[in-house]
N, CA, C and O of each residue as an XYZ file, in Angstrom:
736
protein
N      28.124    -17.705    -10.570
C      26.961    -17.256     -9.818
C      25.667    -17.794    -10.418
O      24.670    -17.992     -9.724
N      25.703    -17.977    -11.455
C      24.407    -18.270    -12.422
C      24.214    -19.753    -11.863
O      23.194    -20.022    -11.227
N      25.251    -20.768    -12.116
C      24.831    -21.991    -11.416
C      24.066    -21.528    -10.235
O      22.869    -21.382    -10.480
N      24.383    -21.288     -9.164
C      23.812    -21.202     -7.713
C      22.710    -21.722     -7.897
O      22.252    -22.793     -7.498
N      22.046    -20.475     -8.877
C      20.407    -20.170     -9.106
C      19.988    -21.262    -10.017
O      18.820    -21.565     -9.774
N      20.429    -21.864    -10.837
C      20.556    -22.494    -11.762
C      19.845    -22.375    -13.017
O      19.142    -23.174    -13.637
N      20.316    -20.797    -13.309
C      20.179    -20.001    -14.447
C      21.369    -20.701    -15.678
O      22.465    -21.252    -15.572
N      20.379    -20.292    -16.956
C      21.934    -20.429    -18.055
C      21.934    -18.659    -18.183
O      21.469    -17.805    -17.428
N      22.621    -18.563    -19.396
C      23.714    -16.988    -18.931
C      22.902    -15.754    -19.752
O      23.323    -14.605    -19.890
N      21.456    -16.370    -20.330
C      20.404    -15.371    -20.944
C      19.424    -14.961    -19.782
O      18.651    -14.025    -19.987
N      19.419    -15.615    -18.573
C      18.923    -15.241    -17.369
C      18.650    -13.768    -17.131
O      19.562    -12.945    -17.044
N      16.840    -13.341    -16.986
C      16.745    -12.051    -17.290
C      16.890    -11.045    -15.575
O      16.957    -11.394    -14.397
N      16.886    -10.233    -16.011
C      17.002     -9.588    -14.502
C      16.274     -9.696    -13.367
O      16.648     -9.793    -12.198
N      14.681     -9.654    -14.067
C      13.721     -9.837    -13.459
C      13.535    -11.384    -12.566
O      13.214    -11.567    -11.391
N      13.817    -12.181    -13.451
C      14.152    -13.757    -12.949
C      15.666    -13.956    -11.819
O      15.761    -14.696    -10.840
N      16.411    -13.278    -12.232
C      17.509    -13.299    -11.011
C      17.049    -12.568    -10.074
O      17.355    -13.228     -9.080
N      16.492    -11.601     -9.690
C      15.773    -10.862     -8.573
C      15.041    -11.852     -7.985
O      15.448    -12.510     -7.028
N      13.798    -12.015     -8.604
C      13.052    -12.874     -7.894
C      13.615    -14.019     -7.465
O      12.917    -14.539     -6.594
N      15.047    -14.908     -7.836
C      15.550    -16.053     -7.087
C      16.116    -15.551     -6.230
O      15.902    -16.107     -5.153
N      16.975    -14.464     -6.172
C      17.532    -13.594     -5.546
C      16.930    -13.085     -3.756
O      17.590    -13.178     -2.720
N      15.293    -12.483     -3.935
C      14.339    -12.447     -3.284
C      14.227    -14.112     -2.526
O      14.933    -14.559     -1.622
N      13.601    -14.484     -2.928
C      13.210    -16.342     -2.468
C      14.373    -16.609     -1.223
O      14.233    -16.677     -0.002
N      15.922    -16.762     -2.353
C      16.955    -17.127     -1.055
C      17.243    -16.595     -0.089
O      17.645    -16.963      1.015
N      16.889    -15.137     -0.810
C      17.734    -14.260      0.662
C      16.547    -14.373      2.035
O      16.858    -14.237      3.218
N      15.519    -14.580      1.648
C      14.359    -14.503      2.460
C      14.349    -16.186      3.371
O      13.758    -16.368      4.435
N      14.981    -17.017      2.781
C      15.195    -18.685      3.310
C      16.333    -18.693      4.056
O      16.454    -19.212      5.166
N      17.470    -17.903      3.210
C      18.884    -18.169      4.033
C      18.862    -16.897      5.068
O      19.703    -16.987      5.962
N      18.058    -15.760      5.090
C      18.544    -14.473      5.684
C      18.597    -15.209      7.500
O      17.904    -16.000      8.142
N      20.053    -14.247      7.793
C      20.244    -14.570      9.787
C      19.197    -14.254     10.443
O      18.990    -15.046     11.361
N      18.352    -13.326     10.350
C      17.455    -13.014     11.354
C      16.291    -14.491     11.351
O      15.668    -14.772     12.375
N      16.149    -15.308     10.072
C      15.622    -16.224     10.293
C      16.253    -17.738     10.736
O      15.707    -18.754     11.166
N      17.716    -17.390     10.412
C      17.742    -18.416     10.908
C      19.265    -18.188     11.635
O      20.392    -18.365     11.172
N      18.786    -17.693     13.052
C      19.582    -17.421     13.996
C      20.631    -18.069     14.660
O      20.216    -18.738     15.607
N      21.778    -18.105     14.507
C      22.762    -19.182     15.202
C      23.709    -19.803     14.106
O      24.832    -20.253     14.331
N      22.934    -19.748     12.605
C      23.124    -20.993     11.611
C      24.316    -20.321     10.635
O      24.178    -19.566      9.673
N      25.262    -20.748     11.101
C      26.684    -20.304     10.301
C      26.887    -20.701      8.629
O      27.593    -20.134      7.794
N      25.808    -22.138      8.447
C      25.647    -22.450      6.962
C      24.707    -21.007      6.472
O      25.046    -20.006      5.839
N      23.839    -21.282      6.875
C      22.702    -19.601      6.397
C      23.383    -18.509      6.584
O      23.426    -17.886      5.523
N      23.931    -17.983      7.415
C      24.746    -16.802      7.307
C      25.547    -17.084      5.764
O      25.189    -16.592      4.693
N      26.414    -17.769      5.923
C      27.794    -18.418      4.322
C      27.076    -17.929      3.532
O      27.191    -16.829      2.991
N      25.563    -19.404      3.285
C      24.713    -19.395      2.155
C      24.198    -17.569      1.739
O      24.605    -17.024      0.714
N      23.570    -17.090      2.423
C      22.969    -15.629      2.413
C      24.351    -14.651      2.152
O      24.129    -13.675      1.436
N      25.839    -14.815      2.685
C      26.369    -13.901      2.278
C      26.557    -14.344      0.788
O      26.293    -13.478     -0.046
N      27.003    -15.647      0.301
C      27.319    -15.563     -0.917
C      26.194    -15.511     -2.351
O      26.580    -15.646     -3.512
N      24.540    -15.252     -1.867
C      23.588    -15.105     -2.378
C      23.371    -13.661     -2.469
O      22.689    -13.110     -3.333
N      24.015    -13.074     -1.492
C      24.146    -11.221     -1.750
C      25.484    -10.609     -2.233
O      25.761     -9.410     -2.252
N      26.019    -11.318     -2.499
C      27.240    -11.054     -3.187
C      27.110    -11.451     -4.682
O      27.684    -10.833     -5.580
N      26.119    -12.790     -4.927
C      25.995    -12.999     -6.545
C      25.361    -12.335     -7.226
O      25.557    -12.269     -8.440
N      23.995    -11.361     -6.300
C      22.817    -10.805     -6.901
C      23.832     -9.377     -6.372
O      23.199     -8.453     -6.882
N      24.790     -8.865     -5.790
C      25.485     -7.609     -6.271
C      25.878     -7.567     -7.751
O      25.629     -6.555     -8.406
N      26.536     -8.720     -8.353
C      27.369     -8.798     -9.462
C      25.940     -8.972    -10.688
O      25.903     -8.159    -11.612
N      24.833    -10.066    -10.588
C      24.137    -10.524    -11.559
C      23.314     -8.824    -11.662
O      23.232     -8.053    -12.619
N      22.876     -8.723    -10.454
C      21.951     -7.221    -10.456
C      22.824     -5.922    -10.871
O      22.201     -4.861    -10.837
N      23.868     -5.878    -11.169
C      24.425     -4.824    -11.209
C      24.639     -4.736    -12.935
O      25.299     -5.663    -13.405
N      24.300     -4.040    -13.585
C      24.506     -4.231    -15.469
C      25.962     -4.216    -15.551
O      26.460     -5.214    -16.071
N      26.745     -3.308    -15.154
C      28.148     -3.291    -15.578
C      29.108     -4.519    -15.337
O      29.957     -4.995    -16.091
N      28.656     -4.961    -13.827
C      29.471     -6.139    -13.080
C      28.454     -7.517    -14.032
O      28.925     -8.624    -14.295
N      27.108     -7.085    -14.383
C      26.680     -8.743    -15.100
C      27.688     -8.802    -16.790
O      28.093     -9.823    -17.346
N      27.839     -7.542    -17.198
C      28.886     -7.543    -18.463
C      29.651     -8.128    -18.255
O      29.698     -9.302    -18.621
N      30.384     -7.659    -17.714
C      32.183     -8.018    -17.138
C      31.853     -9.886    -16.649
O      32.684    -10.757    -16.905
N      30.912    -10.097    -16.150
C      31.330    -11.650    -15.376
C      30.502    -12.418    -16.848
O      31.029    -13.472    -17.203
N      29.412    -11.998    -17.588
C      29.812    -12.829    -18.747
C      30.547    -12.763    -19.736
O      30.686    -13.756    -20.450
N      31.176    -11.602    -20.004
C      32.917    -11.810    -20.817
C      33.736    -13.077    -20.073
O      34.227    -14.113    -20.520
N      33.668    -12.634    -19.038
C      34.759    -13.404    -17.685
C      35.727    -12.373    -17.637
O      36.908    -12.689    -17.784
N      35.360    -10.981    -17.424
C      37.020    -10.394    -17.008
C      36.421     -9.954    -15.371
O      37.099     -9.102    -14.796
N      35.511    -10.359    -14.816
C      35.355     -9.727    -13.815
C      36.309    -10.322    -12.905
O      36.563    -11.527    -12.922
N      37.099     -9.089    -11.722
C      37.751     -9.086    -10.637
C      37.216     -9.286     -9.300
O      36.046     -9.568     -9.038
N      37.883     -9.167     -8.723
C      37.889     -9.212     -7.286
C      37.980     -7.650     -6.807
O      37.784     -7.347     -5.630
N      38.320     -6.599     -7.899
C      38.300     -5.491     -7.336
C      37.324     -4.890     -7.634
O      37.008     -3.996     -6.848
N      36.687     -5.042     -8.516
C      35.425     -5.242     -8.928
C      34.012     -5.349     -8.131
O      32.964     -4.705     -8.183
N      34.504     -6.549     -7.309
C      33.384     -6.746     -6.470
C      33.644     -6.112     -4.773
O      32.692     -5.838     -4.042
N      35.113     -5.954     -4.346
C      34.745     -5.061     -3.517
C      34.236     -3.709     -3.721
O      33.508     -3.311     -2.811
N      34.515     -2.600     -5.058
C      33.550     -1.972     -5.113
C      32.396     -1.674     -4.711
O      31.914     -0.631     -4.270
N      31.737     -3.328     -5.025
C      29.689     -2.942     -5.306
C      29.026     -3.285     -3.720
O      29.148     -4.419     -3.257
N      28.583     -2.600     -3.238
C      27.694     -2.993     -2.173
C      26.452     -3.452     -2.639
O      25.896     -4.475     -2.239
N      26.077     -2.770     -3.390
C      24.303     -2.929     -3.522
C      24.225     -2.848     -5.460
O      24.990     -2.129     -6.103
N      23.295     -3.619     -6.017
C      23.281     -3.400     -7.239
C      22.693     -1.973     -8.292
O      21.847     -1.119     -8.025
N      23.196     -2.087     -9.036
C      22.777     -0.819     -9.838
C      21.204     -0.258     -9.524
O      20.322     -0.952     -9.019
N      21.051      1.224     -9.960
C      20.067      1.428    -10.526
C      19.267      1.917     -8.726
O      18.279      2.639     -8.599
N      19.917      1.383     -7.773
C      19.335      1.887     -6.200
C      19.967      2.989     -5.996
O      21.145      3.101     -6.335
N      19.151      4.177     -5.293
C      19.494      5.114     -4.680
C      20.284      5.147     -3.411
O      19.698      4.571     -2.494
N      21.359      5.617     -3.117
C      22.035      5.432     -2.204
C      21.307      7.238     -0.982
O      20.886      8.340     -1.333
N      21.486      6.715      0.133
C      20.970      7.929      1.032
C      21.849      9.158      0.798
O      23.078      9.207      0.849
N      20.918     10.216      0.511
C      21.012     11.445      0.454
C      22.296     11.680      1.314
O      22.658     11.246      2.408
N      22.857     12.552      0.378
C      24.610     13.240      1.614
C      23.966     13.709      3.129
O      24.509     13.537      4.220
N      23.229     14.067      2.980
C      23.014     15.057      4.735
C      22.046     13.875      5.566
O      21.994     13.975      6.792
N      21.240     12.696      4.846
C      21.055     11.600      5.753
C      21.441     10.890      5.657
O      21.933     10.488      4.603
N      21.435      9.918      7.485
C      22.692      9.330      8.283
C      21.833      7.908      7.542
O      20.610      7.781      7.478
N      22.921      6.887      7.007
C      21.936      5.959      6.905
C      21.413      5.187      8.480
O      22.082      5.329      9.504
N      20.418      4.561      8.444
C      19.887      3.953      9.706
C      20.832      2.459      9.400
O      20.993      1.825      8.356
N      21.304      2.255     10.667
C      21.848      0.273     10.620
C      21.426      0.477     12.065
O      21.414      1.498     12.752
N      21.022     -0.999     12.386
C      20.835     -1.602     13.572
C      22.304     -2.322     14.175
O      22.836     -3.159     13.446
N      22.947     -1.994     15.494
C      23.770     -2.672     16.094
C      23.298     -3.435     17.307
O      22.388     -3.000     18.013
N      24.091     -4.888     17.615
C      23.656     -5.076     18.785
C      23.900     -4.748     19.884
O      25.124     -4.790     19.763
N      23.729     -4.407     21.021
C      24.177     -4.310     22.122
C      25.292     -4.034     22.288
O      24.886     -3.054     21.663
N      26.589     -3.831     22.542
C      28.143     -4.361     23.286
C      28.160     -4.755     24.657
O      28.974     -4.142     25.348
N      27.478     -5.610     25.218
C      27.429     -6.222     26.114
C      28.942     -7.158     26.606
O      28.752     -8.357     26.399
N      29.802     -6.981     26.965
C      30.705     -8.169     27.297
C      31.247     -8.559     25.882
O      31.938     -9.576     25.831
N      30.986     -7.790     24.603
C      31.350     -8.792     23.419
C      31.879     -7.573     22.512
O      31.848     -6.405     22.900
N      32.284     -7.911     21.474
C      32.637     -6.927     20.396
C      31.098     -6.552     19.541
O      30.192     -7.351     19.305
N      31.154     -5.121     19.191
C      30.009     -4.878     18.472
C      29.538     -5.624     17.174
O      30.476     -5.884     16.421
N      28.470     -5.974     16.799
C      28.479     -6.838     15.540
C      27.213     -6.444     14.997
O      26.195     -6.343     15.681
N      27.286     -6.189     13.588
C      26.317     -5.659     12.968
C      24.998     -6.206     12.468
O      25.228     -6.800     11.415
N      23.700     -6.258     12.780
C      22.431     -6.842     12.452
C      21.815     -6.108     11.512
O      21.499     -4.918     11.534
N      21.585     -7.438     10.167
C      20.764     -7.023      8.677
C      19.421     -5.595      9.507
O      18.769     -5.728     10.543
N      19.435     -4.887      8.946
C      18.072     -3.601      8.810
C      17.401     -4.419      7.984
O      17.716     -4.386      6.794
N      16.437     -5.242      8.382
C      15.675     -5.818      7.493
C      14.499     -4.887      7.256
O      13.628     -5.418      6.568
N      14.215     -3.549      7.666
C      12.978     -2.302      7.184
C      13.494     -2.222      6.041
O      13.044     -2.741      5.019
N      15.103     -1.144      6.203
C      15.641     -0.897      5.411
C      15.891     -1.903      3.949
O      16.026     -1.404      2.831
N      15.917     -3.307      4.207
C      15.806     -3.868      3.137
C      14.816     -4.175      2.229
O      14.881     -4.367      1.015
N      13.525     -4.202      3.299
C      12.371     -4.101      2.256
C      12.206     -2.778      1.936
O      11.365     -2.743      1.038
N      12.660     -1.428      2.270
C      12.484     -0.693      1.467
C      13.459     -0.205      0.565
O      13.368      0.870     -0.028
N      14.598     -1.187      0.449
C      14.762     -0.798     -0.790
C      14.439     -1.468     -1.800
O      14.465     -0.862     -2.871
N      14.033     -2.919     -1.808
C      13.785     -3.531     -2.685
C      12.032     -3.738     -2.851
O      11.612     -4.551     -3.674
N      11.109     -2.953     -2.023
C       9.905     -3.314     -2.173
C       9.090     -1.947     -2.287
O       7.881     -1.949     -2.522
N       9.995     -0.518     -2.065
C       9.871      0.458     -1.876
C       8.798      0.833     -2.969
O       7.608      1.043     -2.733
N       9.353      0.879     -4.086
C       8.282      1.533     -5.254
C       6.270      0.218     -5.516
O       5.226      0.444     -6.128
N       6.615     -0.643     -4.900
C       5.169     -1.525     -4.592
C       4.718     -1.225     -3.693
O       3.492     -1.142     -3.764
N       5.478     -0.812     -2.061
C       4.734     -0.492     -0.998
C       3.802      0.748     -1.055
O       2.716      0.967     -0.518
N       4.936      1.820     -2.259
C       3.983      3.081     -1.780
C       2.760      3.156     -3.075
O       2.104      4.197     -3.101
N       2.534      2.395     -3.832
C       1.569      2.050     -4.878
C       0.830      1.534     -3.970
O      -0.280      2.055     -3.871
N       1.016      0.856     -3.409
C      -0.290     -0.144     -2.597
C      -1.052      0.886     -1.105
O      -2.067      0.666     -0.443
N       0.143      2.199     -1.008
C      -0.523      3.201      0.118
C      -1.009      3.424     -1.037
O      -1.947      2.651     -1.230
N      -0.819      4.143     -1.948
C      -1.621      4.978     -3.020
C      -2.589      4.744     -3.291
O      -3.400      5.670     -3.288
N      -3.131      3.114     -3.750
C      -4.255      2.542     -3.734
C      -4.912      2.311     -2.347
O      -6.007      1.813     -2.609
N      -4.827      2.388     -1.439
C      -4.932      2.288     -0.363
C      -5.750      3.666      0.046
O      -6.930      3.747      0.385
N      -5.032      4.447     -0.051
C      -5.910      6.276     -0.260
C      -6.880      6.347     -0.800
O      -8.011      6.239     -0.326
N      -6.526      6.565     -2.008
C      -8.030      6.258     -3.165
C      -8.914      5.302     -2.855
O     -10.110      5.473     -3.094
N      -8.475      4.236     -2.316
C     -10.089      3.359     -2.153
C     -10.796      3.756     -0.612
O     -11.985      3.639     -0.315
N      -9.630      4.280      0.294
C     -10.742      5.015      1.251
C     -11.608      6.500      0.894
O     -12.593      7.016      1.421
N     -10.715      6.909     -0.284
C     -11.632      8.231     -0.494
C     -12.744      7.699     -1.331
O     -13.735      8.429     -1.360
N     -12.801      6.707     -1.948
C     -13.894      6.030     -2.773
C     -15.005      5.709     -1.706
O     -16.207      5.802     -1.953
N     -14.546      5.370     -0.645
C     -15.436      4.899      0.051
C     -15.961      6.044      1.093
O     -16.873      5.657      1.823
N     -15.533      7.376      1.275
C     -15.693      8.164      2.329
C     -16.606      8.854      1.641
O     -17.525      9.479      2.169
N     -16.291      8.732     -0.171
C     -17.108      9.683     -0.789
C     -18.715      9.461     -1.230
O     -19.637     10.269     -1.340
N     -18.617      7.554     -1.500
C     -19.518      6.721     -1.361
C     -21.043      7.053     -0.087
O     -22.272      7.121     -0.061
N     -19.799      7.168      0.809
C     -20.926      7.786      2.367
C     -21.618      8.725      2.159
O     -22.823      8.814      2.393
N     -20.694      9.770      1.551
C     -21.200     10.923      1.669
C     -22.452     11.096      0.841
O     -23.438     11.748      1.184
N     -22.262     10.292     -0.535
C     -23.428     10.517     -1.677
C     -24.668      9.953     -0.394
O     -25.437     10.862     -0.085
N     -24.889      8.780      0.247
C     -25.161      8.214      0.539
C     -26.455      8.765      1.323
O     -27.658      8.559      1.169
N     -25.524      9.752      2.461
C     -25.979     10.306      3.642
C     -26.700     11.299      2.898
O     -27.809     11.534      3.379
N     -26.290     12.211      1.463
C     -26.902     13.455      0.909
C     -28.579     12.519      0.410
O     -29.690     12.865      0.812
N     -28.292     11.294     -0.555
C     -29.301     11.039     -0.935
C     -30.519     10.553      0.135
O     -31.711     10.443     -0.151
N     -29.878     10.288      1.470
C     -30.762     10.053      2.345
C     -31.621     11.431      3.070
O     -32.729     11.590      3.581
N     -30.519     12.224      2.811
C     -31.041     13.715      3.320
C     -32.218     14.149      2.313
O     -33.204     14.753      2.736
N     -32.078     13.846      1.108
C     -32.810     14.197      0.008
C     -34.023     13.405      0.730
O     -34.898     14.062      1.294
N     -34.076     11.969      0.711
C     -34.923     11.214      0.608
C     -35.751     11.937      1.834
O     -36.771     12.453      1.378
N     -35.620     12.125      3.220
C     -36.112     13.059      3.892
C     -36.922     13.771      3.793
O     -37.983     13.946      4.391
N     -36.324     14.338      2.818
C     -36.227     16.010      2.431
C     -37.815     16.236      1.483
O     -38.528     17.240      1.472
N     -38.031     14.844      0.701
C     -39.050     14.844      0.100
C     -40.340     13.813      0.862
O     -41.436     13.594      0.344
N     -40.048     13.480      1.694
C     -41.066     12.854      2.245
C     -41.622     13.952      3.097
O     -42.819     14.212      3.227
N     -40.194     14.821      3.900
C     -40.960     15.661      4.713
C     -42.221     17.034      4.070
O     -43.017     17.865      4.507
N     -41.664     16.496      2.763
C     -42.896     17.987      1.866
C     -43.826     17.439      1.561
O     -44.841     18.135      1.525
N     -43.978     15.890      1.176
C     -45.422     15.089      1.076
C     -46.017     15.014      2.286
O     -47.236     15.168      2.221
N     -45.512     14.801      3.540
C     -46.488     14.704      4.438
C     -47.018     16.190      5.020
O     -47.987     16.142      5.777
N     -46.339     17.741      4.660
C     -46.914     18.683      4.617
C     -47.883     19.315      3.902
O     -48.676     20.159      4.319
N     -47.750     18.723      2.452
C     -48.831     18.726      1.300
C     -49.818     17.646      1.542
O     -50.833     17.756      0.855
N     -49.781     16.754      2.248
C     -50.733     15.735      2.979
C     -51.276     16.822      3.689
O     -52.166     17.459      3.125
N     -50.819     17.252      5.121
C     -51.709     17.309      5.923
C     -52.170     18.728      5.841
O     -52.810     19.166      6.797
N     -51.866     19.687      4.570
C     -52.684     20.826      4.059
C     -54.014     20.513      3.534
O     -54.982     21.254      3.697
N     -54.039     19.572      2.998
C     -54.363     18.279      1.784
C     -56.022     18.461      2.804
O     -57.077     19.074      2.645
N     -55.351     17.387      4.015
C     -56.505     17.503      4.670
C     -57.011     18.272      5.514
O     -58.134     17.955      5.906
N     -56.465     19.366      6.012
C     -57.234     20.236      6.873
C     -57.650     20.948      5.690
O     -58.382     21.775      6.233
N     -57.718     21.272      4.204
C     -58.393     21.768      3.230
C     -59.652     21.233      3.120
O     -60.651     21.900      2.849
N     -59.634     19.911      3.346
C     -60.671     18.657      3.035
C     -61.415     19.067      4.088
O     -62.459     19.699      3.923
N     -60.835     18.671      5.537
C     -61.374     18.849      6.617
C     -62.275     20.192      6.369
O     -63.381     19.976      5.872
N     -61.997     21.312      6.603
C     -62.418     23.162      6.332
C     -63.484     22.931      5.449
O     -64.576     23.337      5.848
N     -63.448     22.363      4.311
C     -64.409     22.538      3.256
C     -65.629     21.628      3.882
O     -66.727     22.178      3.788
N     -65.627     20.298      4.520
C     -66.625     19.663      4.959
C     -67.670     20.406      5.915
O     -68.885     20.565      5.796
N     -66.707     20.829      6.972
C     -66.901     22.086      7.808
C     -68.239     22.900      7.286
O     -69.448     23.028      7.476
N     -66.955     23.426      6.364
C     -68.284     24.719      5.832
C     -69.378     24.072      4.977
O     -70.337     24.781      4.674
N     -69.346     23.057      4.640
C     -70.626     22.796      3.814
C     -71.674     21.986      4.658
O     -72.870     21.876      4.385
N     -71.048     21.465      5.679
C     -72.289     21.097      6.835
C     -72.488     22.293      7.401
O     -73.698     22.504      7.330
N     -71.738     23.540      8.130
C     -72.308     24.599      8.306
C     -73.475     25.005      7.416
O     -74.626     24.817      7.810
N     -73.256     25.478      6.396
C     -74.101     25.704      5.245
C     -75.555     25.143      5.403
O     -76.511     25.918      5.395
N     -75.694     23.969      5.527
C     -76.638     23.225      5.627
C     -77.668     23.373      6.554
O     -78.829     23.101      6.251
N     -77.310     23.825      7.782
C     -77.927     23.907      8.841
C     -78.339     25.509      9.090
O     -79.140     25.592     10.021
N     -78.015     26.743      8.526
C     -78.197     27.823      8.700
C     -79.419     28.512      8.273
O     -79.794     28.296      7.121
N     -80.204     29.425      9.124
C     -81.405     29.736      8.611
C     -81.205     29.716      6.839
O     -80.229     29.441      6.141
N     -82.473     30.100      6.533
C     -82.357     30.815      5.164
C     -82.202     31.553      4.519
O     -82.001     31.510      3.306
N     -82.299     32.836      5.578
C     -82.515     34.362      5.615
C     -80.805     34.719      5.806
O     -80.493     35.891      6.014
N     -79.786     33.708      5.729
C     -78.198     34.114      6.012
C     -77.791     33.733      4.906
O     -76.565     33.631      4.896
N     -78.550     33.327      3.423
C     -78.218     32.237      2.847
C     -78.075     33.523      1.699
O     -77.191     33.492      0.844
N     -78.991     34.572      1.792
C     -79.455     35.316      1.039
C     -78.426     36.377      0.639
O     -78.731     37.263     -0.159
């Protein structure tokens, strides 16, 4: 299996995944529809990354005692959660139209199992930067309320300002003009 990829046999997990990822995504049927080499190629690229991805089955195939019973065992490699007993897993079938039923890759289901713990980090970040930004508004809209808030008391202390001004002119031209005998 290691040839395929053209790994030598210290090949880390992380590096067989990601070749793992690449092919299955080049050879997978839904992309390349009809193509009996890509189907071959893709089954025997999910059958190597069962055995390389799986710790117990990568032991056993670099001793070399791994079987054939072995690998019908493994569907999926170690370390994945298999669906809960009381849920049904989801598979997509096609049609039975005139033909025998035949089963089509769940390609959701495949990115979530293999992309599952990045997708919901990236909602997570995804949350937080809209609450960053909802909260952003909000300062936004308060400091504008503020800003308001103090203009509307300067232009009331303004226009006390001047009908004080105004009143006092008032009375001191009154003043001016009044007998003398009112002055007293």
């Amino acid at each position: 299996y290691l040839c395929w990829w053209r790994f030598s046999s210290t090949a880390t997990h992380v590096q067989i995944k990601t070749a793992y990822y690449k092919q299955s995504f080049v050879y997978h049927p839904d992309k390349n529809a009809g193509s009996e080499e890509a189907a071959f190629r893709f089954s025997q690229i999910s059958e190597a990354y069962s055995v390389l991805g799986n710790k117990a089955l990568r032991r056993k195939y670099d001793r070399g005692i791994l079987s054939q019973a072995d690998l019908q065992g493994t569907s999926k490699p170690a370390g994945r959660e298999s669906p809960a007993s009381g849920q049904q897993s989801r598979t997509r079938h096609s049609p039975s139209v005139g033909a025998a039923q035949q089963n089509i890759f769940d390609f959701d289901t495949f990115i979530r199992s293999h992309y599952g713990e990045q997708l919901k980090r990236e909602q997570e970040i995804r949350q937080r930067r809209e609450e960053l930004i909802r909260k952003k508004k909000e300062l936004y809209e308060d400091m504008k309320l503020g800003r308001m808030k103090e203009i509307a008391v300067f232009v009331e202390i303004w226009k006390c300002f001047v009908c004080v001004y105004t009143l006092n002119k008032i009375i001191n031209a009154t003043l001016l003009f009044l007998p003398p005998f009112f002055m007293s």
